[in-house]
NUTIVEX-937508 format. One record per residue: x, y, z of N, C-alpha, C, CB in turn; chain. Coordinates in pm, whole numbers, plus 50000, padded with zeros to 5 digits. Glycine has a CB too. Layout:
// residues N
<pt n_xx="X" n_yy="Y" n_zz="Z" ca_xx="X" ca_yy="Y" ca_zz="Z" c_xx="X" c_yy="Y" c_zz="Z" cb_xx="X" cb_yy="Y" cb_zz="Z" chain="A"/>
...
//
This chain:
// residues 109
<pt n_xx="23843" n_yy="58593" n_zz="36881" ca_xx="23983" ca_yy="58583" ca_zz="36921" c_xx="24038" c_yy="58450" c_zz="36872" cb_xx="23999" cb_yy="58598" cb_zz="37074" chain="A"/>
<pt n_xx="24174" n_yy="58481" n_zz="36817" ca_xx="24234" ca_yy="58317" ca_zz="36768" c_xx="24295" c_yy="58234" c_zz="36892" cb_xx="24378" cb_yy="58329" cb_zz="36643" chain="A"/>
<pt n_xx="24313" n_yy="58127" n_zz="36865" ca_xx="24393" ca_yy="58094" ca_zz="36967" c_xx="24560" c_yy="58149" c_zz="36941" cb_xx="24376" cb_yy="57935" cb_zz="36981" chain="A"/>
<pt n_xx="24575" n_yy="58155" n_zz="36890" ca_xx="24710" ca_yy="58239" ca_zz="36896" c_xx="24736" c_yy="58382" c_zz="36923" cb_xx="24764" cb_yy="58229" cb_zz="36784" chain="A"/>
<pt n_xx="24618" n_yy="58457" n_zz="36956" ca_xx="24642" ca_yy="58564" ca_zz="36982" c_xx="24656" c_yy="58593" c_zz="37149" cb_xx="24549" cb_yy="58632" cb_zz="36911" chain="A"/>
<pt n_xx="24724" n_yy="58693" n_zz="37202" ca_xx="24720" ca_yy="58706" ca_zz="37344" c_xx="24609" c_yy="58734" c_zz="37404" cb_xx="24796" cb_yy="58788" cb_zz="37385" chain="A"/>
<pt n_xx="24580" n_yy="58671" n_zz="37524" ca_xx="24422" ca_yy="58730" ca_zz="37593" c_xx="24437" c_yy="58846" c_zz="37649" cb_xx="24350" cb_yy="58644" cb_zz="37712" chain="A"/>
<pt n_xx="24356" n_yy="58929" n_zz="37649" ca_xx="24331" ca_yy="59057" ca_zz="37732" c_xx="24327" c_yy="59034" c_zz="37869" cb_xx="24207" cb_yy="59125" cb_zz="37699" chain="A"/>
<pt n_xx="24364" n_yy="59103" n_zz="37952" ca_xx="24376" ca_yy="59115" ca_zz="38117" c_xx="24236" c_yy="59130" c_zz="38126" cb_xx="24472" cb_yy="59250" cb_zz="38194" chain="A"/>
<pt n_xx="24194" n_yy="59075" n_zz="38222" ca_xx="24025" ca_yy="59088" ca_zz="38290" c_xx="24047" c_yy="59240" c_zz="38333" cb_xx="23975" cb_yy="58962" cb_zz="38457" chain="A"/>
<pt n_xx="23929" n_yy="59276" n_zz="38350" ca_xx="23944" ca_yy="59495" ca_zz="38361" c_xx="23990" c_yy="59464" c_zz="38571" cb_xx="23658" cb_yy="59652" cb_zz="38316" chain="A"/>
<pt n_xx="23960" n_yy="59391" n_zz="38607" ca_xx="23970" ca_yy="59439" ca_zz="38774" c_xx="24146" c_yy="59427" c_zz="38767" cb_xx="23871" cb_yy="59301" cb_zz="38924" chain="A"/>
<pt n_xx="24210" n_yy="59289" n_zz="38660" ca_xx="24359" ca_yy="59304" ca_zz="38691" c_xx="24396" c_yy="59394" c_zz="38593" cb_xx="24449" cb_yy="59172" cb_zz="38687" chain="A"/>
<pt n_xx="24392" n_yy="59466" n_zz="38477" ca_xx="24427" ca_yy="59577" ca_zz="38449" c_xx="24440" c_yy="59724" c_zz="38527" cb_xx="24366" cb_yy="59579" cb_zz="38368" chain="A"/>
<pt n_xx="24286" n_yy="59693" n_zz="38612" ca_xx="24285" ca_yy="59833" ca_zz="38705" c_xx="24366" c_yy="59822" c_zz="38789" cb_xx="24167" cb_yy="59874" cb_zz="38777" chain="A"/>
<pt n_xx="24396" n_yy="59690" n_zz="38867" ca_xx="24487" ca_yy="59712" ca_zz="39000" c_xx="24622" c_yy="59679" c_zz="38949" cb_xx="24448" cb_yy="59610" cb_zz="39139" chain="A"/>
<pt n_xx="24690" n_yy="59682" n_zz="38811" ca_xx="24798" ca_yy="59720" ca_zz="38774" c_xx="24847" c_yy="59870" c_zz="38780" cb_xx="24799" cb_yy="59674" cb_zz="38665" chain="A"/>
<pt n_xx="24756" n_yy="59964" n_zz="38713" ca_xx="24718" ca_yy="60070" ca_zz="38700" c_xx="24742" c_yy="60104" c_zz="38867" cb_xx="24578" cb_yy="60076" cb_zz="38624" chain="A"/>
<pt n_xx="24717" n_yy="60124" n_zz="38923" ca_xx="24675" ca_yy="60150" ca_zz="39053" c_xx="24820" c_yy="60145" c_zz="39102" cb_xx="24562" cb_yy="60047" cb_zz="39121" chain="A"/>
<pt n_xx="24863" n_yy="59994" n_zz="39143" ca_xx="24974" ca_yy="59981" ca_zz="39176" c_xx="25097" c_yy="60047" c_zz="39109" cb_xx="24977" cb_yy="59872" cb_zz="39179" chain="A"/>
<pt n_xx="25120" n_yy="60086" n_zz="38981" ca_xx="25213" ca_yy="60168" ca_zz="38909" c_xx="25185" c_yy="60283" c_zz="38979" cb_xx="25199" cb_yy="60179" cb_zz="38753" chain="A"/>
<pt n_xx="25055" n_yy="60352" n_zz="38961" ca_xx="25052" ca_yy="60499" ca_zz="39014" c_xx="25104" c_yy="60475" c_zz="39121" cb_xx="24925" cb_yy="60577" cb_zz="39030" chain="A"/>
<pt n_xx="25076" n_yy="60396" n_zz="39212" ca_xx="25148" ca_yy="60367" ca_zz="39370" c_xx="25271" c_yy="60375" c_zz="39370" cb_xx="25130" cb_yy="60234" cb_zz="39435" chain="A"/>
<pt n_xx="25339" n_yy="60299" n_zz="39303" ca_xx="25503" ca_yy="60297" ca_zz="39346" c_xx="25570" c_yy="60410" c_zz="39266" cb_xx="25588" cb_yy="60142" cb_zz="39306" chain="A"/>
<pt n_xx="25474" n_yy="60497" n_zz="39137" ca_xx="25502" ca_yy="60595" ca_zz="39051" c_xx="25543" c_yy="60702" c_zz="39209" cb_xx="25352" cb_yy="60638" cb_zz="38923" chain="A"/>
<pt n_xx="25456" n_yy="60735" n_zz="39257" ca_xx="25452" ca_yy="60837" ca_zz="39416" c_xx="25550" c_yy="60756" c_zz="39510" cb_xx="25266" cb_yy="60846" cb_zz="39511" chain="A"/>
<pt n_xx="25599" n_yy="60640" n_zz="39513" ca_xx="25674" ca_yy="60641" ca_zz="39610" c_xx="25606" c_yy="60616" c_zz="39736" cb_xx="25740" cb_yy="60749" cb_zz="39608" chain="A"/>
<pt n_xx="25480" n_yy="60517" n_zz="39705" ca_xx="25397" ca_yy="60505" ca_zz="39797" c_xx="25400" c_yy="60368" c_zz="39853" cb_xx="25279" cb_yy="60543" cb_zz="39753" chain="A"/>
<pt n_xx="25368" n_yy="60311" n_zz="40021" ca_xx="25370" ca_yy="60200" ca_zz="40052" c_xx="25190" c_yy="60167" c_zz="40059" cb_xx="25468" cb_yy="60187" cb_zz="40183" chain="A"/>
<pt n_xx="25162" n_yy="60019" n_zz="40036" ca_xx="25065" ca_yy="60008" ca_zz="40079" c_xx="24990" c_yy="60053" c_zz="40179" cb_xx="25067" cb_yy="59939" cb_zz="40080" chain="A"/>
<pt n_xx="25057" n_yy="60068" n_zz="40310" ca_xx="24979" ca_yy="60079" ca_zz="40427" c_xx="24958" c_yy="60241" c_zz="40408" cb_xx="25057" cb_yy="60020" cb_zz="40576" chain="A"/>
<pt n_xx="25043" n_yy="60318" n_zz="40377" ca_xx="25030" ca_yy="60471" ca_zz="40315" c_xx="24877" c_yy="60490" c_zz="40252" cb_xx="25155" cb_yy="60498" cb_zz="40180" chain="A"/>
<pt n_xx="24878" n_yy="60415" n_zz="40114" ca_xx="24754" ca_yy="60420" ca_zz="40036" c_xx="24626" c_yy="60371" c_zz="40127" cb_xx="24773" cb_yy="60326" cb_zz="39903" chain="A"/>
<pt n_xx="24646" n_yy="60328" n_zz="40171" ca_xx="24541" ca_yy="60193" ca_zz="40321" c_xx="24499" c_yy="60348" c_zz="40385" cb_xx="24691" cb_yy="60030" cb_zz="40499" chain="A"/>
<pt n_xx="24581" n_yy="60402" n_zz="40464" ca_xx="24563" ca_yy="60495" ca_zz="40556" c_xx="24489" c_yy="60612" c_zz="40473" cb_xx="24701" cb_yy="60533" cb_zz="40625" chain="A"/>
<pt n_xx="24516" n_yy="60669" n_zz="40364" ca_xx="24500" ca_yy="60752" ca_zz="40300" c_xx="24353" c_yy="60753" c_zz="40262" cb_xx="24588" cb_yy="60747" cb_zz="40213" chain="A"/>
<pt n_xx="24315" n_yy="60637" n_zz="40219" ca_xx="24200" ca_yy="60588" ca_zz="40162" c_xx="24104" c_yy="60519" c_zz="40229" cb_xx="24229" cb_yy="60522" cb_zz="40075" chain="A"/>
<pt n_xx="24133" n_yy="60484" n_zz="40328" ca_xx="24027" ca_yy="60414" ca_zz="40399" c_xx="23986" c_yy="60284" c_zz="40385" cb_xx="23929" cb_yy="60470" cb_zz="40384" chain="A"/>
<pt n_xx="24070" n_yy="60196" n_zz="40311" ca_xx="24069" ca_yy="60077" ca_zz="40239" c_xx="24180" c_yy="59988" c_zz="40337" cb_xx="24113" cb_yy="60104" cb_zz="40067" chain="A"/>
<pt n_xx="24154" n_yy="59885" n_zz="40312" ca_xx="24237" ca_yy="59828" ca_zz="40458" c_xx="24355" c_yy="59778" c_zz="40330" cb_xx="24135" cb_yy="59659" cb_zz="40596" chain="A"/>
<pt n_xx="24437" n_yy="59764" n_zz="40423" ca_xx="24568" ca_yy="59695" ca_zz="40336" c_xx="24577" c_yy="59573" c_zz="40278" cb_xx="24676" cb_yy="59683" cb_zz="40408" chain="A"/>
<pt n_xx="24504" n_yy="59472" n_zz="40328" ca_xx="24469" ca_yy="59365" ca_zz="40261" c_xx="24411" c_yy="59366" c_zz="40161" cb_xx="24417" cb_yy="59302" cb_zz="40313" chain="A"/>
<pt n_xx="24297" n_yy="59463" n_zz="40118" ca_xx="24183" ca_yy="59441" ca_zz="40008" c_xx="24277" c_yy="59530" c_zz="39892" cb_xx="23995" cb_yy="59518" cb_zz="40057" chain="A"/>
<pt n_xx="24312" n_yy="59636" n_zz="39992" ca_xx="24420" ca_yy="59695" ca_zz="39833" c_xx="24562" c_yy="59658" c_zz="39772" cb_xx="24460" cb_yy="59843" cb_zz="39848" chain="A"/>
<pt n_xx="24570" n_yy="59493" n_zz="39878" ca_xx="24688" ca_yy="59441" ca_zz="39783" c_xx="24589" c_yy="59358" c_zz="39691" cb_xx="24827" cb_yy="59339" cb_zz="39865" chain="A"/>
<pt n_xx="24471" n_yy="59278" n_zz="39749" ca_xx="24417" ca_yy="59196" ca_zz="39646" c_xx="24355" c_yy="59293" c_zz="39527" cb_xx="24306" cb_yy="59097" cb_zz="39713" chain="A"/>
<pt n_xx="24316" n_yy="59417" n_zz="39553" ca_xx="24294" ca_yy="59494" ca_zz="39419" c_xx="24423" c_yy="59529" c_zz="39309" cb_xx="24233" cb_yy="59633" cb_zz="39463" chain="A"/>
<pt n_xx="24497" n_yy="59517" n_zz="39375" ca_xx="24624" ca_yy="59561" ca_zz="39292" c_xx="24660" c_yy="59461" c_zz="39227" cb_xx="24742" cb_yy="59608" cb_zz="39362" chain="A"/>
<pt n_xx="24648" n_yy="59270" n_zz="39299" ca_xx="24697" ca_yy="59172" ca_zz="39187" c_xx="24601" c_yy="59163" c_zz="39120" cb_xx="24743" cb_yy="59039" cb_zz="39217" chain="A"/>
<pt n_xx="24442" n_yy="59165" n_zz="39140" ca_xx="24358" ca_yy="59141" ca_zz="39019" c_xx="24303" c_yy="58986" c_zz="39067" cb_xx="24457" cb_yy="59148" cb_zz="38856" chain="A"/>
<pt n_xx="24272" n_yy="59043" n_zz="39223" ca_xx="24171" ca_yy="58937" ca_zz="39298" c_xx="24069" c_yy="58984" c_zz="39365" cb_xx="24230" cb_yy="58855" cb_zz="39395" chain="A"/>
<pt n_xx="24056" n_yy="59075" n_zz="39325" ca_xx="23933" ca_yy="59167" ca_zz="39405" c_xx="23871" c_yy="59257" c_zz="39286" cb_xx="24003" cb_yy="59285" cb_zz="39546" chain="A"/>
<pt n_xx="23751" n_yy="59231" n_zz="39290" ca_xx="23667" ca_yy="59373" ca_zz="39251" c_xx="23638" c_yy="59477" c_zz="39334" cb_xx="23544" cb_yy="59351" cb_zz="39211" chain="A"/>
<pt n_xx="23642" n_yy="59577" n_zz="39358" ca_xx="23672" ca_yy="59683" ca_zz="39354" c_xx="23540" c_yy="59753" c_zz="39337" cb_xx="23769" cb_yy="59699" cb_zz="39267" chain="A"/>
<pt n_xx="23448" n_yy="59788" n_zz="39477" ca_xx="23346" ca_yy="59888" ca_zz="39382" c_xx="23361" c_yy="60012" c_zz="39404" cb_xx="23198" cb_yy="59872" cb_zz="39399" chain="A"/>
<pt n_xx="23294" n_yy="60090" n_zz="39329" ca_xx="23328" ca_yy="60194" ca_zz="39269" c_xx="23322" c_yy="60313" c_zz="39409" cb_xx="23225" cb_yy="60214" cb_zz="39133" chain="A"/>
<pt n_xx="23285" n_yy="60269" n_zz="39513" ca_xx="23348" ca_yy="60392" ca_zz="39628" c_xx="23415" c_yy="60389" c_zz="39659" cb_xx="23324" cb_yy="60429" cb_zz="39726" chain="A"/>
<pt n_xx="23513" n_yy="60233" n_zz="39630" ca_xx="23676" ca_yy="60206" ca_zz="39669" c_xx="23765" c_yy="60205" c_zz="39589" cb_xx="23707" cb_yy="60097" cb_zz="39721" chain="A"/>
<pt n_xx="23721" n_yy="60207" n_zz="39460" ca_xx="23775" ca_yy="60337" ca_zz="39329" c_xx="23822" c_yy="60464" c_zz="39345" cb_xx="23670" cb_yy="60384" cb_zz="39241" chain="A"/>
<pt n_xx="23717" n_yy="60494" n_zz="39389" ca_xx="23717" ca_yy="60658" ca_zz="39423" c_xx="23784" c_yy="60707" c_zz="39534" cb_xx="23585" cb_yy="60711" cb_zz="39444" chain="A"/>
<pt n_xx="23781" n_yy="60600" n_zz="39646" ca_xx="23884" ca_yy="60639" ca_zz="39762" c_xx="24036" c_yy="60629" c_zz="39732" cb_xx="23860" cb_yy="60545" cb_zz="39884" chain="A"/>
<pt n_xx="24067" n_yy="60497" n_zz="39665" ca_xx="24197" ca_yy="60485" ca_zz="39644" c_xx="24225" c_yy="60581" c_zz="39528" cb_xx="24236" cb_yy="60342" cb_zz="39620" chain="A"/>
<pt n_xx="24145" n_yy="60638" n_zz="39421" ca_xx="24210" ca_yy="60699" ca_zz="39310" c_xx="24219" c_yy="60804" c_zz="39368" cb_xx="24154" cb_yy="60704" cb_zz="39177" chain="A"/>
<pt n_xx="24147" n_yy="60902" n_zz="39480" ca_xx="24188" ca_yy="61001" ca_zz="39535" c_xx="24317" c_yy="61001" c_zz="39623" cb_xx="24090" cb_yy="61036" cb_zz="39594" chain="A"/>
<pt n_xx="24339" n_yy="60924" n_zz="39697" ca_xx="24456" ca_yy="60874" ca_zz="39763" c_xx="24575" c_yy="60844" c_zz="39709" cb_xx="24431" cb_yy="60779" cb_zz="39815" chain="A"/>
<pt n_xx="24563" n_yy="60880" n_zz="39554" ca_xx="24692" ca_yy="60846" ca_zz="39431" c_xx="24713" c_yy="61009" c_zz="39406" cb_xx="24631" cb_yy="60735" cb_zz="39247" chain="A"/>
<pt n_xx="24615" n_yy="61100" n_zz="39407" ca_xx="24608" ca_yy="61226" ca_zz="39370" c_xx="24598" c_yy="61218" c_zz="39238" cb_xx="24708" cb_yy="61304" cb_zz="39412" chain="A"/>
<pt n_xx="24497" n_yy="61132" n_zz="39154" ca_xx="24425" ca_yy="61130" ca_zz="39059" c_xx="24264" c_yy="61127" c_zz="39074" cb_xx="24473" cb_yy="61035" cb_zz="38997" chain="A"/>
<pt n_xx="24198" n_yy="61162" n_zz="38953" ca_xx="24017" ca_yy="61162" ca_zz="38951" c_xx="24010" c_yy="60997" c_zz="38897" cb_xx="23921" cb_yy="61308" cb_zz="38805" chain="A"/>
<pt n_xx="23904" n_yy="61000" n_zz="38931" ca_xx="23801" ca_yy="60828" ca_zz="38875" c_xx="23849" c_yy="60867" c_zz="38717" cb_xx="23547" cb_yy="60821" cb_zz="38904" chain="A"/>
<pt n_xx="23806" n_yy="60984" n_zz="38671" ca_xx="23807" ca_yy="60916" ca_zz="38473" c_xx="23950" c_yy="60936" c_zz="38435" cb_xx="23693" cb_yy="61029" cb_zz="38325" chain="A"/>
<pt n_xx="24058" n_yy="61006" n_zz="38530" ca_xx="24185" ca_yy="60982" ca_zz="38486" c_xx="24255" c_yy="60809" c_zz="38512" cb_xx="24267" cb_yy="61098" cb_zz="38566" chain="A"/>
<pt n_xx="24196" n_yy="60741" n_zz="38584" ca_xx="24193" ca_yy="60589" ca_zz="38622" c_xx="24146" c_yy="60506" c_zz="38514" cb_xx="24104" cb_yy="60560" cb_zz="38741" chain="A"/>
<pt n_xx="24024" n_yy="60534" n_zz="38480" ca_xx="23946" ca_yy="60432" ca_zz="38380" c_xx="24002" c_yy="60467" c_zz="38292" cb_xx="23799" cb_yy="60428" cb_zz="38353" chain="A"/>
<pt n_xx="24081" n_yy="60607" n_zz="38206" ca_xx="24105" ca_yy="60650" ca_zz="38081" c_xx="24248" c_yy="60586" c_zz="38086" cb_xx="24086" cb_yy="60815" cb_zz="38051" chain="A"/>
<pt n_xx="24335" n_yy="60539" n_zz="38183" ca_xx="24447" ca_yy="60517" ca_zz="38242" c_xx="24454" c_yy="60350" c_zz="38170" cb_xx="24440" cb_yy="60546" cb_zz="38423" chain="A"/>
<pt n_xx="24400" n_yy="60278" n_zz="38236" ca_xx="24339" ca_yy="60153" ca_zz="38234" c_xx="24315" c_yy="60109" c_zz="38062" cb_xx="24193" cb_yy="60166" cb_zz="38329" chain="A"/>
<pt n_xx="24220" n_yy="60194" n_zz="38042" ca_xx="24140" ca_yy="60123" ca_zz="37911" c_xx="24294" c_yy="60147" c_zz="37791" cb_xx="23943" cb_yy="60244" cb_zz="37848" chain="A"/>
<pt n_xx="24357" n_yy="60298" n_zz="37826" ca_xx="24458" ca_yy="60300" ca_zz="37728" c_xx="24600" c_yy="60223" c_zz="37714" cb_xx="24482" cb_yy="60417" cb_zz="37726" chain="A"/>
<pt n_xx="24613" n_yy="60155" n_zz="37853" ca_xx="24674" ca_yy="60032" ca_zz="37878" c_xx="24686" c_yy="59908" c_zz="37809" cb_xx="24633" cb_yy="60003" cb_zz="37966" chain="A"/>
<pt n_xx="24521" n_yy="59871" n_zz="37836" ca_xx="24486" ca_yy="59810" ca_zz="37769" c_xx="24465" c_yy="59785" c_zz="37606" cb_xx="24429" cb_yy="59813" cb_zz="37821" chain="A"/>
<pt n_xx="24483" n_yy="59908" n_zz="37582" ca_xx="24467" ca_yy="59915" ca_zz="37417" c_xx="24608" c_yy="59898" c_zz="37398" cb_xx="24399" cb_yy="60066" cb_zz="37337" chain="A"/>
<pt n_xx="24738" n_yy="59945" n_zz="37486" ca_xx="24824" ca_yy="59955" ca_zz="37412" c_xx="24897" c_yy="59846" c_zz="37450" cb_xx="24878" cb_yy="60070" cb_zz="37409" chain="A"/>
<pt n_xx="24831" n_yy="59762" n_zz="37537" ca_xx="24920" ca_yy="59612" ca_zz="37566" c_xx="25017" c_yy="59625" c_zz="37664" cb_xx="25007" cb_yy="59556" cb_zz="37438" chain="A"/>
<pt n_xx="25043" n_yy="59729" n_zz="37716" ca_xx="25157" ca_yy="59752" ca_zz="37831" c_xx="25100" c_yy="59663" c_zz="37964" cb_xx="25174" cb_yy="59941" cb_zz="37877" chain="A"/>
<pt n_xx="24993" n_yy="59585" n_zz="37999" ca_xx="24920" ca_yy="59548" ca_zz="38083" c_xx="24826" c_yy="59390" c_zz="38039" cb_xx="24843" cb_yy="59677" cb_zz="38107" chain="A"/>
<pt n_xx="24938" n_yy="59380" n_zz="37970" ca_xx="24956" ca_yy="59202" ca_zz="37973" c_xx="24907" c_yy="59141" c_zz="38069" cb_xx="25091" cb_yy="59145" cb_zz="37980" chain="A"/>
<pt n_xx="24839" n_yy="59049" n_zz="38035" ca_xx="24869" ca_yy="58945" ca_zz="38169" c_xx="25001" c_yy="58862" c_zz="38169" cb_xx="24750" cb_yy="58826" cb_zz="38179" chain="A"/>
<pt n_xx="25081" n_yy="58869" n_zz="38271" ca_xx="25229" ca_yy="58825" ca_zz="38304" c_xx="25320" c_yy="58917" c_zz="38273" cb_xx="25273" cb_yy="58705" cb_zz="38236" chain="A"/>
<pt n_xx="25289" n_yy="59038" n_zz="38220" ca_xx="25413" ca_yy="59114" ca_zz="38213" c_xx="25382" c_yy="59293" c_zz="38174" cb_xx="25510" cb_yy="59032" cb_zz="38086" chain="A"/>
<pt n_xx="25460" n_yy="59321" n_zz="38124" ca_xx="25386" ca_yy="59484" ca_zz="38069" c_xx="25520" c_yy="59550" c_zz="38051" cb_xx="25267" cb_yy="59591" cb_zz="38203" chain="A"/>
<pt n_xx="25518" n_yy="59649" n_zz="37972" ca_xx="25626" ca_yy="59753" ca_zz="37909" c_xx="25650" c_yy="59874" c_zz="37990" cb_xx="25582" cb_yy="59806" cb_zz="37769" chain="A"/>
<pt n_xx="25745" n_yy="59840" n_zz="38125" ca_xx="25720" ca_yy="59943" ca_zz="38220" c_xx="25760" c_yy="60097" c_zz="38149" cb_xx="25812" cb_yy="59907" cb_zz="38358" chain="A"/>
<pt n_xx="25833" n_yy="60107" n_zz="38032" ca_xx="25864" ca_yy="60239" ca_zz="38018" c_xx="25750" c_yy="60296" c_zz="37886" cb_xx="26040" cb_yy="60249" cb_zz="37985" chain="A"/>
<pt n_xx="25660" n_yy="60186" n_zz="37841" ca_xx="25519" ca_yy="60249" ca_zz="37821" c_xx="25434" c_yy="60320" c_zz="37864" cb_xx="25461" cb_yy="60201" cb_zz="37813" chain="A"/>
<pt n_xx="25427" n_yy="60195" n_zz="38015" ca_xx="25343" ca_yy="60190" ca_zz="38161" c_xx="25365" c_yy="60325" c_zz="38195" cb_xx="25400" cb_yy="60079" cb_zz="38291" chain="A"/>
<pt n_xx="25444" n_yy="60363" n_zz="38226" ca_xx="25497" ca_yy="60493" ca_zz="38317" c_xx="25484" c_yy="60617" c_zz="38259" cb_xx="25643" cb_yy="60489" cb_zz="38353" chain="A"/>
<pt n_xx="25486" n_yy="60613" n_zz="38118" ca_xx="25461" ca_yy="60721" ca_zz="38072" c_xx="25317" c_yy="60767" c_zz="38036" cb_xx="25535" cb_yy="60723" cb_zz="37981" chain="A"/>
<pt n_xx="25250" n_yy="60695" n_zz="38058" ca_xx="25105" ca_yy="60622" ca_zz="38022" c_xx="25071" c_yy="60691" c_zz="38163" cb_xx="25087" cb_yy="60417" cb_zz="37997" chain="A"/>
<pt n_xx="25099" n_yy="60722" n_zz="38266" ca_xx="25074" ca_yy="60766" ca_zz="38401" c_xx="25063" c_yy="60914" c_zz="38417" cb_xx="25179" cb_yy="60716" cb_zz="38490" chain="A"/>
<pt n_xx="25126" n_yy="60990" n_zz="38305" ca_xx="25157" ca_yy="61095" ca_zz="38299" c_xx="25008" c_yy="61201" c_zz="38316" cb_xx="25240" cb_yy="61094" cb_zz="38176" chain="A"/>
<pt n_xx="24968" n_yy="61305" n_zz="38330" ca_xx="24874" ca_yy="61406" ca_zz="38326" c_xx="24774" c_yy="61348" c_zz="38201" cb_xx="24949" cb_yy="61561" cb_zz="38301" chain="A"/>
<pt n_xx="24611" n_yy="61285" n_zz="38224" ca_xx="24511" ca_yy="61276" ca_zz="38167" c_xx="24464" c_yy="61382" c_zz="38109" cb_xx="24440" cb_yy="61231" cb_zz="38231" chain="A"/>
<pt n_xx="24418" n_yy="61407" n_zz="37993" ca_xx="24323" ca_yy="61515" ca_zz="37932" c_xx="24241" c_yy="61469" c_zz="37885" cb_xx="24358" cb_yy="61598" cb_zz="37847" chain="A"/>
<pt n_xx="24116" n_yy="61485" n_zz="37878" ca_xx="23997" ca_yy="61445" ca_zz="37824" c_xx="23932" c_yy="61528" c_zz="37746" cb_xx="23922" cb_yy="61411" cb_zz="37908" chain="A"/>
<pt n_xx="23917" n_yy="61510" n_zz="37635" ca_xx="23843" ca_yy="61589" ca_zz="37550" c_xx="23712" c_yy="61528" c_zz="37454" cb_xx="23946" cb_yy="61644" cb_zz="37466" chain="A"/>
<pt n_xx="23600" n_yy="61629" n_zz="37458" ca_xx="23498" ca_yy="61559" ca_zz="37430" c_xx="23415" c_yy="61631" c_zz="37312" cb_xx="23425" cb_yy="61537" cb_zz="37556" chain="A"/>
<pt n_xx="23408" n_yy="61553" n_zz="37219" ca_xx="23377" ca_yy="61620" ca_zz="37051" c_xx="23214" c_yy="61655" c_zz="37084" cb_xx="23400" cb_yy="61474" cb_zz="36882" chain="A"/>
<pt n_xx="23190" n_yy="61718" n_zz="37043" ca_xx="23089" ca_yy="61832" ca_zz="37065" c_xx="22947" c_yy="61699" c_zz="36964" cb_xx="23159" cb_yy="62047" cb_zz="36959" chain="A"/>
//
């Protein structure tokens, strides 16, 4: 990496960007997602700024609680990340949002 190039978001604040879009995508409050998921409201605001790791049964609680699967999340995330909408300090919400849309996964034989 140059120094002039932008740094990549660490993956826990990419994911709890991700997360938080799907959240307010539904029209959802924290304590909603909290209740839903079993995750207390504190830990899923610090997952959402990208101060918490996140393991993977509290992945799975909150990505169910979005009414998404775990690999529609990570596939969510990583393509974020590829496409830069998930900056650190900022992001392309009308990328972002569309980027939220129905996952398909397809897998070459």
């Amino acid at each position: 990496m140059t120094s002039s190039s932008t740094p990549r978001p660490l993956w826990r604040e990419a994911l709890g960007r991700t997360l938080r879009l799907r959240r307010t995508d539904l029209g959802l409050t924290l304590g909603q997602v909290s209740r839903r998921s079993g995750v207390s409201t504190q830990f899923l605001s610090e997952v959402e700024r990208g101060l918490k790791d996140p393991s993977s049964e509290v992945i799975e609680a909150v990505t169910i609680a979005l009414g998404l699967e775990v690999p529609d999340v990570l596939v969510l995330t990583s393509n974020g990340m590829r496409r830069g909408f998930l900056r650190a300090g900022g992001r392309d919400e009308t990328t972002a949002r569309s980027a939220m849309g129905r996952v398909e996964l397809s897998l070459a034989a």
